[in-house]
C-alpha positions as CSV (number, residue, x, y, z in Angstrom):
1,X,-3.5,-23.6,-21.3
2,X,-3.5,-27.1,-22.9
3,X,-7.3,-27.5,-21.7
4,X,-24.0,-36.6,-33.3
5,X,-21.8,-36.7,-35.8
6,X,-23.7,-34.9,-39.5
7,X,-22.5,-33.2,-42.7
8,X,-24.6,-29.9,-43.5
9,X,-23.4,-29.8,-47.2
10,X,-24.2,-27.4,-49.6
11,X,-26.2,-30.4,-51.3
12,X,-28.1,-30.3,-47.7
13,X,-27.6,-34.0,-46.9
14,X,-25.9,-35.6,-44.1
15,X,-22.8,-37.8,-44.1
16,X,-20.8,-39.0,-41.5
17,X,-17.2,-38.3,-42.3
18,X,-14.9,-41.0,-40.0
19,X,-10.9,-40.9,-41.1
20,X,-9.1,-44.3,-40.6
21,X,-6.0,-44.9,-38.9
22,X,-3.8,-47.1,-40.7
23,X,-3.6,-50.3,-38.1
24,X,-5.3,-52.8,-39.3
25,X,-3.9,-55.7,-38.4
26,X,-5.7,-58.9,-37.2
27,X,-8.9,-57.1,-37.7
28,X,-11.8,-59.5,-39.7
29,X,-14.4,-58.4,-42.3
30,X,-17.0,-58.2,-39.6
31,X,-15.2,-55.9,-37.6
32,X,-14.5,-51.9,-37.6
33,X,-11.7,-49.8,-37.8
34,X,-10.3,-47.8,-34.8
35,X,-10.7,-43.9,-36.3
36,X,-8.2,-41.0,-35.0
37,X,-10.7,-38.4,-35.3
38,X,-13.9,-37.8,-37.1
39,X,-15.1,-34.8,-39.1
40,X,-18.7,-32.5,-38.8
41,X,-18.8,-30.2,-42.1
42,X,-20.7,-27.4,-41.8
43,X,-21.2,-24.8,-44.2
44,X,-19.7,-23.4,-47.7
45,X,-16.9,-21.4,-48.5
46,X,-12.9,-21.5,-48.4
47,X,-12.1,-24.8,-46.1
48,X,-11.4,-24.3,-42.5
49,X,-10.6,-27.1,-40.3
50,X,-11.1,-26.8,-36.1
51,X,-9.5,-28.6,-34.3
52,X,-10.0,-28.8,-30.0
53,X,-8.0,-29.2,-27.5
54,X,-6.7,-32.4,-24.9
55,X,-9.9,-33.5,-23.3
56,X,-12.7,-31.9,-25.6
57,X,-14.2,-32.6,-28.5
58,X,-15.6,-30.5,-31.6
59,X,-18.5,-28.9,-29.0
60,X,-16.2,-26.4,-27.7
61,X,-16.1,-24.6,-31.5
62,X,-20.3,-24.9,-31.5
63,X,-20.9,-21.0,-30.9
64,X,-18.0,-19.6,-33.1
65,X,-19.0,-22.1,-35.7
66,X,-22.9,-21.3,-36.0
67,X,-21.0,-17.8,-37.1
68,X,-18.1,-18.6,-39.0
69,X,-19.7,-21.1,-40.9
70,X,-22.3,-18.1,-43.0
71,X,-19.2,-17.6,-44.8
72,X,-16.9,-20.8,-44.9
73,X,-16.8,-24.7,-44.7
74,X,-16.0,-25.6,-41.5
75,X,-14.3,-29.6,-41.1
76,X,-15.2,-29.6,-36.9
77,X,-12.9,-32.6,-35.2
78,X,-13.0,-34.9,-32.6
79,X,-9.9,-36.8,-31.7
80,X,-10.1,-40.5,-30.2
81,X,-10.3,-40.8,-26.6
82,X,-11.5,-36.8,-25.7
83,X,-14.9,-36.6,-24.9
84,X,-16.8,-39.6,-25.5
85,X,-14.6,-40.5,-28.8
86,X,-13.1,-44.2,-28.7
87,X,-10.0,-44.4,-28.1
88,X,-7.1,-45.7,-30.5
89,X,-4.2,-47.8,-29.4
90,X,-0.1,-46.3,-29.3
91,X,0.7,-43.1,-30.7
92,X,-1.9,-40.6,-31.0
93,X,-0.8,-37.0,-32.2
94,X,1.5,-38.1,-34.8
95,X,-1.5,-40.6,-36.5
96,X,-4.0,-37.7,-36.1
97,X,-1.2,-35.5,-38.1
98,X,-0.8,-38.1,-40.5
99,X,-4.6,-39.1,-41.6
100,X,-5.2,-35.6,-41.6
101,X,-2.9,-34.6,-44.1
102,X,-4.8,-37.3,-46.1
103,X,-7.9,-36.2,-45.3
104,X,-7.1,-33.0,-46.9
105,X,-5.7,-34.9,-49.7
106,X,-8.8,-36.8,-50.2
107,X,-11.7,-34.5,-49.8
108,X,-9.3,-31.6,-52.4
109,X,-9.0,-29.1,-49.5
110,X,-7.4,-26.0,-51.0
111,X,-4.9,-24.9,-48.7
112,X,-7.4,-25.1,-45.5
113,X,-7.1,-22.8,-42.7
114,X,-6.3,-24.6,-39.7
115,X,-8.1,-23.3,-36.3
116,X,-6.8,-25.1,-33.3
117,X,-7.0,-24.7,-29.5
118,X,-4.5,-26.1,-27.1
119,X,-3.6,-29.2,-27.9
120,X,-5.5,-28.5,-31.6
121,X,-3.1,-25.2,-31.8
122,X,0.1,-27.6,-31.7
123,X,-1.5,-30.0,-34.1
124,X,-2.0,-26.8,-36.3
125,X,1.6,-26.0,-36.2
126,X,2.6,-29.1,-36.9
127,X,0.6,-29.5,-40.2
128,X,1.9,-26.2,-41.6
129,X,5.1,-26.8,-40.7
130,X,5.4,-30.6,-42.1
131,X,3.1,-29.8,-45.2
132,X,3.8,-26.0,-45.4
133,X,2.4,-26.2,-49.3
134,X,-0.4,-27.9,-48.5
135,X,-2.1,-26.2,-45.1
136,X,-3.6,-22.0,-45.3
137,X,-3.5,-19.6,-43.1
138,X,-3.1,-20.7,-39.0
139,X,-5.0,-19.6,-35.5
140,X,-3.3,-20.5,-32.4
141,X,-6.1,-20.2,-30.0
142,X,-4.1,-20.4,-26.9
143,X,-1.7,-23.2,-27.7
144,X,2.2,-23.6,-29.0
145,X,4.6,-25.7,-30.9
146,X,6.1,-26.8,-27.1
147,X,3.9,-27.5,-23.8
148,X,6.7,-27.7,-21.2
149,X,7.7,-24.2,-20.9
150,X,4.1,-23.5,-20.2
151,X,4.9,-25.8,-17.6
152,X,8.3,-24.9,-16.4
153,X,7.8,-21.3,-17.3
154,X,11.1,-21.6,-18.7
155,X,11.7,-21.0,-22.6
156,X,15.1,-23.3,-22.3
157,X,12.9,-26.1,-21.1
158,X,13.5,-29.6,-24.0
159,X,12.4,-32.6,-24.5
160,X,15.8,-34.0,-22.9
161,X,14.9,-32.1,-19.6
162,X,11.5,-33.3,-19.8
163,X,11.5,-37.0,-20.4
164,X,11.3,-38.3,-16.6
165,X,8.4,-36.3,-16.3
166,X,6.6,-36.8,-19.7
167,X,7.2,-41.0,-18.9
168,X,6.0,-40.5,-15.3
169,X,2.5,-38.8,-16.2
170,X,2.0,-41.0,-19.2
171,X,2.4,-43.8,-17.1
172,X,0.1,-42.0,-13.9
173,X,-2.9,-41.8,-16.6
174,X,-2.4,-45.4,-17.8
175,X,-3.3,-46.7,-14.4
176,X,-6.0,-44.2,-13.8
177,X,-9.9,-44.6,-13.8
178,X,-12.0,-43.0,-15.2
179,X,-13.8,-41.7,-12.1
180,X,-9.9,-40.5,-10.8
181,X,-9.2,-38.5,-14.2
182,X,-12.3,-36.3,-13.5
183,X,-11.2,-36.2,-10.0
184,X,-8.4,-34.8,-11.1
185,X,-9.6,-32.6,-13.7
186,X,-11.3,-30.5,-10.5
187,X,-7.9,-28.8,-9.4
188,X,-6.5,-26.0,-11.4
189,X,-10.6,-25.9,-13.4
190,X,-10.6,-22.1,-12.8
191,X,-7.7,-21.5,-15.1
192,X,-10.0,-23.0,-17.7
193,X,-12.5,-20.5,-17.6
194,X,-14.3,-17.5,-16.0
195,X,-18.0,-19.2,-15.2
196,X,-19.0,-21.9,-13.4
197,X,-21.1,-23.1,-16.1
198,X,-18.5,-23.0,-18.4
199,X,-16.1,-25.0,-16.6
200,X,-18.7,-27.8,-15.7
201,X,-19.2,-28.0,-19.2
202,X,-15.4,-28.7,-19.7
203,X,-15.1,-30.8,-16.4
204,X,-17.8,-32.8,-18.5
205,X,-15.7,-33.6,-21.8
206,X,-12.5,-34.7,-19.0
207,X,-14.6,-37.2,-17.4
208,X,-15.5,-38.5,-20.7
209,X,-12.6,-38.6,-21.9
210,X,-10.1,-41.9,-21.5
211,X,-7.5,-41.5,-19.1
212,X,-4.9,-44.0,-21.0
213,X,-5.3,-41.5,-24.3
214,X,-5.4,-38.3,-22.0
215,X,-1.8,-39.6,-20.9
216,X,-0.2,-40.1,-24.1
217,X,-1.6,-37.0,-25.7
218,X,0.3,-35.0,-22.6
219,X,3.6,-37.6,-23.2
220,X,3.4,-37.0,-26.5
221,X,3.7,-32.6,-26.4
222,X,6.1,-32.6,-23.6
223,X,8.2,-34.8,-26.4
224,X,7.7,-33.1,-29.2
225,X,9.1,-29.7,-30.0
226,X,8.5,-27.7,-32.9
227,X,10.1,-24.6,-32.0
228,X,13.0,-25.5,-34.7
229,X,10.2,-26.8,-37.3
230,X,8.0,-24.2,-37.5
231,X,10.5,-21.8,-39.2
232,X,9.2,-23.9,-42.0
233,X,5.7,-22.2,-42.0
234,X,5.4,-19.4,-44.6
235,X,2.1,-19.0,-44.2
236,X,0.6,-16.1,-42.0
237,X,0.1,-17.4,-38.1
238,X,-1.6,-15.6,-35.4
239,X,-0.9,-16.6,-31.9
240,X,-4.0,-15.8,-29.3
241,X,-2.9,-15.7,-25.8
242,X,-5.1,-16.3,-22.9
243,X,-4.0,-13.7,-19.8
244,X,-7.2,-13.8,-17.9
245,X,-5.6,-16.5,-15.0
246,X,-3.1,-14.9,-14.3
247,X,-2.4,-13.8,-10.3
248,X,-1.5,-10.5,-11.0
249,X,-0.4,-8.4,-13.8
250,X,3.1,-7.9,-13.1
251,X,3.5,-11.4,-14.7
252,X,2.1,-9.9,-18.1
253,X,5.8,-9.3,-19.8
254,X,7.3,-12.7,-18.8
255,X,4.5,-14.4,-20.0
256,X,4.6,-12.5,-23.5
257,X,8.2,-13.0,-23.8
258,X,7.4,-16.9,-23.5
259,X,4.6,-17.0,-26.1
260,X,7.2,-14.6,-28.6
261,X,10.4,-17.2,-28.4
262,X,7.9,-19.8,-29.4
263,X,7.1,-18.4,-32.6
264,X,9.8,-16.0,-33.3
265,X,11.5,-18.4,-36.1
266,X,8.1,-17.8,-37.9
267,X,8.4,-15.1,-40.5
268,X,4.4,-13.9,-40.4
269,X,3.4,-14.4,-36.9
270,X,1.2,-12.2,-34.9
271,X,0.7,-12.3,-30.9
272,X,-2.0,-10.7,-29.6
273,X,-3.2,-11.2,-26.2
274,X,-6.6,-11.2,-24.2
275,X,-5.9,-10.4,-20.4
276,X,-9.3,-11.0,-19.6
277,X,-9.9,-14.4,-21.0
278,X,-8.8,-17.7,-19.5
279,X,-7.8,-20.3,-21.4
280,X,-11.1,-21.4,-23.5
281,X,-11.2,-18.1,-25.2
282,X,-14.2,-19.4,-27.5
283,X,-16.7,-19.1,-23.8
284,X,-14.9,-16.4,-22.1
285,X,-14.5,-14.3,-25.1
286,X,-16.8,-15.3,-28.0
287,X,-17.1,-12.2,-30.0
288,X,-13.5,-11.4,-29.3
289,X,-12.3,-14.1,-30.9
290,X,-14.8,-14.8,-33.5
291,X,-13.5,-11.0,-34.6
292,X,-10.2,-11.9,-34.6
293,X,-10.8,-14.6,-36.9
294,X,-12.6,-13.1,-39.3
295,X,-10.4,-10.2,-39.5
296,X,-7.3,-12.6,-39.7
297,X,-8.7,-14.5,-42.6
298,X,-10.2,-11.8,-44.3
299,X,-6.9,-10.5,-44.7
300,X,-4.9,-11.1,-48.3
């Protein structure tokens, strides 16, 4: 785990949504604002916002959105320096959190449900659990409030444990070129999905994506942990699980276990595994998951 822009309104015109980050500084008249993410709307209906993971952009949600957005308004985003997206300078999760929030403030989204993957699923935990009044119900497609016991495969893994190594890979990607991020990106790609064409398709979005921002995303959720925080979210949370890389099945309960400690302070959280999906569940599994998310949010 943890792996063009139009409106289509109901008034059927286009607009191009772009959220501002709050640096501006030094910047003349003449010149524009850096953005954390922008914003596709598709659709009508109760507000749901998407949100991708590290290294991809709102592209990945195309199929489950062409779906889900017959019966909702989707808010599809791309985050600065995934994919194509410029990126911003310093911090990048917590200002993405931030203009979010008042992005929901300013367009008078009721209580939006929040669909994230990966990185987008740690995002989503951290809206609900900083704004639990303000953020709806939340899908965890394959992501969680911590990264590094996903690394360690430790739950007693912390952010005190982990800061040589968060410092030493935020500083790796700040040196790296573009051409060595997507050289990178080719080890470990068939944990990201099941078909080739699939994973070319992600391998795409890495090489796009800017190494510097890549860096401090992966910095910035080995030194954040919200496993504490989200006891604050009241709201109903389900936690999709992506089984499908794993080397054998043996490794089925340990893995479970480390998924439940994650969200066990949550008092409406749900865990339900696919063992046959890797971790882009929205290629590997489409009509799985677009089932699971119609049935979660259906539900009163």
């Amino acid at each position: 785990m943890f792996s063009q822009v139009s409106c289509k309104c109901s008034t059927g015109k286009s607009t191009l949504i772009a959220v501002f980050v709050g640096i501006m500084a030094s910047l003349s008249s003449s010149s524009e604002a850096a953005t954390s993410f922008t914003v596709e709307v598709q659709g009508t209906g109760s507000p749901v916002i998407m949100i991708p993971g590290l290294m991809s952009d709102r592209r990945v949600w195309q199929q489950t959105a062409s779906e889900l957005s017959k019966t909702h308004q989707l808010h599809l985003v791309s985050i600065a320096g995934f994919a194509g997206q410029p990126a911003i300078e310093g911090a990048l999760l917590p200002v993405v959190k931030t203009e979010l929030l008042d992005y929901i403030k300013t367009e008078k989204l009721q209580r939006p449900a929040i669909i994230g993957h990966s990185l987008g699923a740690f995002l989503a935990y951290d809206l609900a659990s900083s704004a639990p009044d303000t953020i709806g119900k939340i899908i965890a497609v394959d992501g969680l409030p911590f990264l590094a016991p996903v690394f360690t495969r430790d739950s007693n893994s912390t952010v005190a444990s982990m800061k040589a190594q968060a410092e030493g890979i935020r500083n790796f990607y700040a040196q790296m070129q573009p051409a060595q991020l997507a050289a990178t990106m080719q080890q470990g790609m068939e944990i990201q999905a099941r078909e080739t064409a699939t994973r070319e398709r992600v391998q795409q979005m890495g090489a796009q994506s800017d190494p510097k921002a890549v860096g401090q995303a992966i910095y910035e959720l080995l030194s954040t942990d919200l496993r504490d925080k989200v006891g604050n979210i009241t709201q109903p949370v389900l936690q999709l699980g992506a089984g499908g890389a794993l080397p054998s099945e043996a490794m089925r309960p340990a893995v479970e276990a480390l998924y439940k400690q994650q969200i066990n302070k949550i008092p409406q959280a749900t865990l339900v595994f696919n063992w046959q999906s890797r971790h882009f569940m929205m290629w590997d599994e489409p009509v799985w998951l677009l089932n699971q998310i119609n049935q979660f949010l259906a539900e009163k």
